[in-house]
VMD Tcl script that builds the backbone (N, CA, C; Angstrom):
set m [mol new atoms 207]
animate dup $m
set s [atomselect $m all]
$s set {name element resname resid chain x y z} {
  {N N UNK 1 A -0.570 8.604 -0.832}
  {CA C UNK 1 A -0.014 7.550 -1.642}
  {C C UNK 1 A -0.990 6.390 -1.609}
  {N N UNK 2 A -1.124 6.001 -3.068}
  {CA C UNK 2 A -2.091 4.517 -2.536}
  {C C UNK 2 A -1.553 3.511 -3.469}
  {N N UNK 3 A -1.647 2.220 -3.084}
  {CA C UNK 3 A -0.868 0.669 -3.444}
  {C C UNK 3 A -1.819 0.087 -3.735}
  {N N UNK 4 A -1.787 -0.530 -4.901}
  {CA C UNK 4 A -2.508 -1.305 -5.194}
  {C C UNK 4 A -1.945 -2.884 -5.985}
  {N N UNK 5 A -1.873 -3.817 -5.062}
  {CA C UNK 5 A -1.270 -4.599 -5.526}
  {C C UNK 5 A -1.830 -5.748 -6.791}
  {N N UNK 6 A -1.126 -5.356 -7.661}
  {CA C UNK 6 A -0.708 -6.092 -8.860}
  {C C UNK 6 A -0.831 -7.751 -9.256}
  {N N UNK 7 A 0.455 -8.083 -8.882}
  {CA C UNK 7 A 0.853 -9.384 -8.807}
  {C C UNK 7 A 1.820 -9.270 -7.688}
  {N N UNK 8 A 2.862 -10.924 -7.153}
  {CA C UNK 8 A 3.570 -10.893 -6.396}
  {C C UNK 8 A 4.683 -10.090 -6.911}
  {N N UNK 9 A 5.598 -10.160 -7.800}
  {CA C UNK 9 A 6.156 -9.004 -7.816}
  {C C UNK 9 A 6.230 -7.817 -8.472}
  {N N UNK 10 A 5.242 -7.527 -8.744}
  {CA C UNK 10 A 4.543 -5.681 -9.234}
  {C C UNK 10 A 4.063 -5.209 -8.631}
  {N N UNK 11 A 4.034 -3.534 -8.201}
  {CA C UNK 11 A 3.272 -3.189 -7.590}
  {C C UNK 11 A 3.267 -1.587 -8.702}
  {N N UNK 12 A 1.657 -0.956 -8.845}
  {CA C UNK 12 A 1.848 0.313 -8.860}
  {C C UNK 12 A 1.511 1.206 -7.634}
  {N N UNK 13 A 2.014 2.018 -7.673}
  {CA C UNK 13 A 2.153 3.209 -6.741}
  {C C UNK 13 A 1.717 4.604 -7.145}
  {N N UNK 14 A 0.184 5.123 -6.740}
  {CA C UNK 14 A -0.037 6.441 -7.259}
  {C C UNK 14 A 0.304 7.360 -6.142}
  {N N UNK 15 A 0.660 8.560 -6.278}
  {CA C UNK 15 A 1.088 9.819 -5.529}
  {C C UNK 15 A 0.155 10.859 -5.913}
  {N N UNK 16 A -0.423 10.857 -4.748}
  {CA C UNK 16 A -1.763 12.353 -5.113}
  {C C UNK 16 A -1.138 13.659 -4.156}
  {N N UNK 17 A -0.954 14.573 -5.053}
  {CA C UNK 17 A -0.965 15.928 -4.281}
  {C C UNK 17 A -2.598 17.329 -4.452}
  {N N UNK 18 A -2.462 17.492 -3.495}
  {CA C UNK 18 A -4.044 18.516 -3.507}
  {C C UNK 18 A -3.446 19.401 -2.661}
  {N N UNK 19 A -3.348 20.606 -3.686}
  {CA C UNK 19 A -2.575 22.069 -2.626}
  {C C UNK 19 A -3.683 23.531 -3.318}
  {N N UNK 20 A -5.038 23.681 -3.012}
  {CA C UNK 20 A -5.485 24.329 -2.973}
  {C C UNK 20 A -4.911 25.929 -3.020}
  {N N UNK 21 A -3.991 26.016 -2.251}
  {CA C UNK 21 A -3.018 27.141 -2.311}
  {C C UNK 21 A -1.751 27.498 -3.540}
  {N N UNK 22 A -1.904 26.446 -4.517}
  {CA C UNK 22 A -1.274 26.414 -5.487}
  {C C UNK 22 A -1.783 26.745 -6.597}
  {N N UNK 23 A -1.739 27.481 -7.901}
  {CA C UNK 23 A -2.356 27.724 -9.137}
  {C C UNK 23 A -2.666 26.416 -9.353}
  {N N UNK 24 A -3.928 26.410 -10.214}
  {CA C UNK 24 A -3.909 24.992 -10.931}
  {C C UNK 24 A -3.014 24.719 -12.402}
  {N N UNK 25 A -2.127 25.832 -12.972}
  {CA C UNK 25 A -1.040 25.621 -13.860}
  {C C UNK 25 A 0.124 25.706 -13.063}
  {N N UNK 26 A 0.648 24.942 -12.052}
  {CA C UNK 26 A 1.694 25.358 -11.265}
  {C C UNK 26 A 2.655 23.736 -11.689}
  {N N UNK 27 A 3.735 23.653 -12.291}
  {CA C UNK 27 A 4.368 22.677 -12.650}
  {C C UNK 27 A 4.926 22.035 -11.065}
  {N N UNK 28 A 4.613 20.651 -10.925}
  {CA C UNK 28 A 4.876 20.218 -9.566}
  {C C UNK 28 A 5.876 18.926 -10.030}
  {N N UNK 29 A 7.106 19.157 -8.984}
  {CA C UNK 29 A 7.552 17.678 -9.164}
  {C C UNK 29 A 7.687 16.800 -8.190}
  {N N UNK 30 A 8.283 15.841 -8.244}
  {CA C UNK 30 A 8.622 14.613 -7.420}
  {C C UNK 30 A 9.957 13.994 -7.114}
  {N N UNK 31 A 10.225 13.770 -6.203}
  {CA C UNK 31 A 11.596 13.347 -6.257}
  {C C UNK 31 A 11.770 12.125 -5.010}
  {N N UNK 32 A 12.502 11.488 -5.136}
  {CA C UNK 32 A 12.571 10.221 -4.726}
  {C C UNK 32 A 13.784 9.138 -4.733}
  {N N UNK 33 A 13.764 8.105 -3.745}
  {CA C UNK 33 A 15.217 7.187 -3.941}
  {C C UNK 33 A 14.923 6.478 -5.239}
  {N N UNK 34 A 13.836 5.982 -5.602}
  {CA C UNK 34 A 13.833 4.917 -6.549}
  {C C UNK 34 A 14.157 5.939 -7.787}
  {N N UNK 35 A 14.362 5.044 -9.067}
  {CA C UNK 35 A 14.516 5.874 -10.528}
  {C C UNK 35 A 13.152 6.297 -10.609}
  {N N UNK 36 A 12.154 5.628 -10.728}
  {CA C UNK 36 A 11.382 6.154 -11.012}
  {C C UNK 36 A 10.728 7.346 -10.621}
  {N N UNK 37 A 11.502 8.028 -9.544}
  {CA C UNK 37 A 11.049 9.332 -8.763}
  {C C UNK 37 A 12.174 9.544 -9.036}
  {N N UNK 38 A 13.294 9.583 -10.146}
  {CA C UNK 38 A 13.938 10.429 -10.129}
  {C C UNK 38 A 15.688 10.635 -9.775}
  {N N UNK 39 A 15.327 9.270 -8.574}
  {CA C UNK 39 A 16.992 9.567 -7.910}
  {C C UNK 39 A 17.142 10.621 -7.285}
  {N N UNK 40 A 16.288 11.225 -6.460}
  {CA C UNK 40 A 16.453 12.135 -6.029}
  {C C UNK 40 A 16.590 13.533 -6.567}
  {N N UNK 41 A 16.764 13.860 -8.132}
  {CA C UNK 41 A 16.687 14.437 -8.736}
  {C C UNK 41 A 15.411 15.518 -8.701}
  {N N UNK 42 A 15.223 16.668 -8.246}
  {CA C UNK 42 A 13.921 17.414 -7.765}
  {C C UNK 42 A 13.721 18.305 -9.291}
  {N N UNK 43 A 14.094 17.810 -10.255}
  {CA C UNK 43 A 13.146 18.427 -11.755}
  {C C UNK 43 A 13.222 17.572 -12.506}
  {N N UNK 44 A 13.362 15.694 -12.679}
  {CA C UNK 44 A 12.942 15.093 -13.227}
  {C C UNK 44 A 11.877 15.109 -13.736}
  {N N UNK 45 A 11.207 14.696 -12.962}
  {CA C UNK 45 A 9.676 13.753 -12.584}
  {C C UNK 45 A 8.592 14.661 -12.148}
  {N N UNK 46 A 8.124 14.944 -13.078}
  {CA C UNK 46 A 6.992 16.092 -13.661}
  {C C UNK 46 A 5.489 15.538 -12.350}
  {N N UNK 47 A 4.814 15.633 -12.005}
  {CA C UNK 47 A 3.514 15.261 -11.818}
  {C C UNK 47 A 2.411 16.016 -12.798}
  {N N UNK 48 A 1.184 14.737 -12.783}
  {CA C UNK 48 A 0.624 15.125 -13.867}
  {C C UNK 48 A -0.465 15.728 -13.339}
  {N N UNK 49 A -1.154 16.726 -13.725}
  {CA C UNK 49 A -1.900 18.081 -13.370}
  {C C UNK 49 A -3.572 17.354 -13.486}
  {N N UNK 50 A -4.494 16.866 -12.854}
  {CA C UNK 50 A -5.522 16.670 -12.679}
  {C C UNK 50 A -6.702 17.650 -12.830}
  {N N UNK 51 A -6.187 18.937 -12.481}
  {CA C UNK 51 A -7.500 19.993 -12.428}
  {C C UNK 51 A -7.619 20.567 -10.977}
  {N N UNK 52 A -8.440 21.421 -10.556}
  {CA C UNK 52 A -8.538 21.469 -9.353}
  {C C UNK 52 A -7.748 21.427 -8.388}
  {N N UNK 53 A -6.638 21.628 -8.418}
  {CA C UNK 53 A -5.150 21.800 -7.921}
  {C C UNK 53 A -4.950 20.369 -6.955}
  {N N UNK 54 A -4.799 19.389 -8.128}
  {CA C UNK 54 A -4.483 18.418 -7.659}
  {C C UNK 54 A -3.312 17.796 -8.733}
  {N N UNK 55 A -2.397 17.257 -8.075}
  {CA C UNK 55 A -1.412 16.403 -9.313}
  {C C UNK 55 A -1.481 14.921 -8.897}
  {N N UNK 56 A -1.202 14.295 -9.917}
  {CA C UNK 56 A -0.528 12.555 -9.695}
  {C C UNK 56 A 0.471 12.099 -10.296}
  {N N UNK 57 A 0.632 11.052 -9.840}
  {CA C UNK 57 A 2.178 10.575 -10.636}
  {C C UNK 57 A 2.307 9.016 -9.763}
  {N N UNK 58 A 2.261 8.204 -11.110}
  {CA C UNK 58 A 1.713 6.912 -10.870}
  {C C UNK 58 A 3.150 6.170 -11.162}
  {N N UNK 59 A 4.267 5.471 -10.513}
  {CA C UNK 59 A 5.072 5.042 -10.697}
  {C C UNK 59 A 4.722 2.894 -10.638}
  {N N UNK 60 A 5.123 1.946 -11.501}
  {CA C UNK 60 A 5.278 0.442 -11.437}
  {C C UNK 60 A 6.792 -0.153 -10.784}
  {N N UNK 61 A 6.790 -0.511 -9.706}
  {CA C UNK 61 A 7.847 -0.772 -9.376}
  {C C UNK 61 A 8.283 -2.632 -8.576}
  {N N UNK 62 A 9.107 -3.171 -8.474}
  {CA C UNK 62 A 8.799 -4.467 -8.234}
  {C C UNK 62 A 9.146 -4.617 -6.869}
  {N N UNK 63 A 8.868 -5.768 -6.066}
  {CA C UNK 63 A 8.529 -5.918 -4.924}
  {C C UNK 63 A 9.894 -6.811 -4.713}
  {N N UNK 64 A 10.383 -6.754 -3.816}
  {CA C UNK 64 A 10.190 -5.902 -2.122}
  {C C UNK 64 A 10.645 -4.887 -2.580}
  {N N UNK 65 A 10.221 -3.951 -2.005}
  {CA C UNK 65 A 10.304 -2.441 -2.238}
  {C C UNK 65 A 10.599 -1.712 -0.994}
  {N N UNK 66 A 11.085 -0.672 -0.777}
  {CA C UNK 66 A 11.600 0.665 0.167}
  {C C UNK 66 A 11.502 1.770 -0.762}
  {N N UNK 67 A 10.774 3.188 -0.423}
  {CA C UNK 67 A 10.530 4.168 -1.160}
  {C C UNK 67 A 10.804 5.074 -0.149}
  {N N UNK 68 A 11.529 5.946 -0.293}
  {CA C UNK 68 A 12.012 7.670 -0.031}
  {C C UNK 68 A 11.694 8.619 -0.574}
  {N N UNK 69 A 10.427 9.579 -0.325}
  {CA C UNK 69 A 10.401 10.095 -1.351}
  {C C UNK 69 A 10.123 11.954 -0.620}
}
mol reanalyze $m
mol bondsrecalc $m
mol representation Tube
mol addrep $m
């Protein structure tokens, strides 16, 4: 996960997955407390396919923040 802060209250949040052991067409998701992951919901929130069996999934969320994911 990496943070990169924004402003005082924005932040984005990218999520990198790298699973070598995975096809590189392998649909990956995300799931999480915030909406933007979903609500916990585990086939929302698609990650987006990079190549090389890596995904991301870049969520904007406002500060103060707590993430479960």
């Amino acid at each position: 996960m990496n943070l990169q802060a924004q402003s005082d209250a924005v932040i984005r949040v990218t999520f990198i997955l790298t699973s070598p052991d995975l096809p590189s067409d392998t649909s990956v998701y995300i799931a999480g407390s915030l909406e933007q992951l979903g609500s916990w919901n585990p086939g929302k929130v698609k990650m987006d396919s990079k190549g090389d069996h890596t995904w991301t999934k870049e969520i904007v969320i406002n500060r103060p923040f707590s993430i479960e994911y």
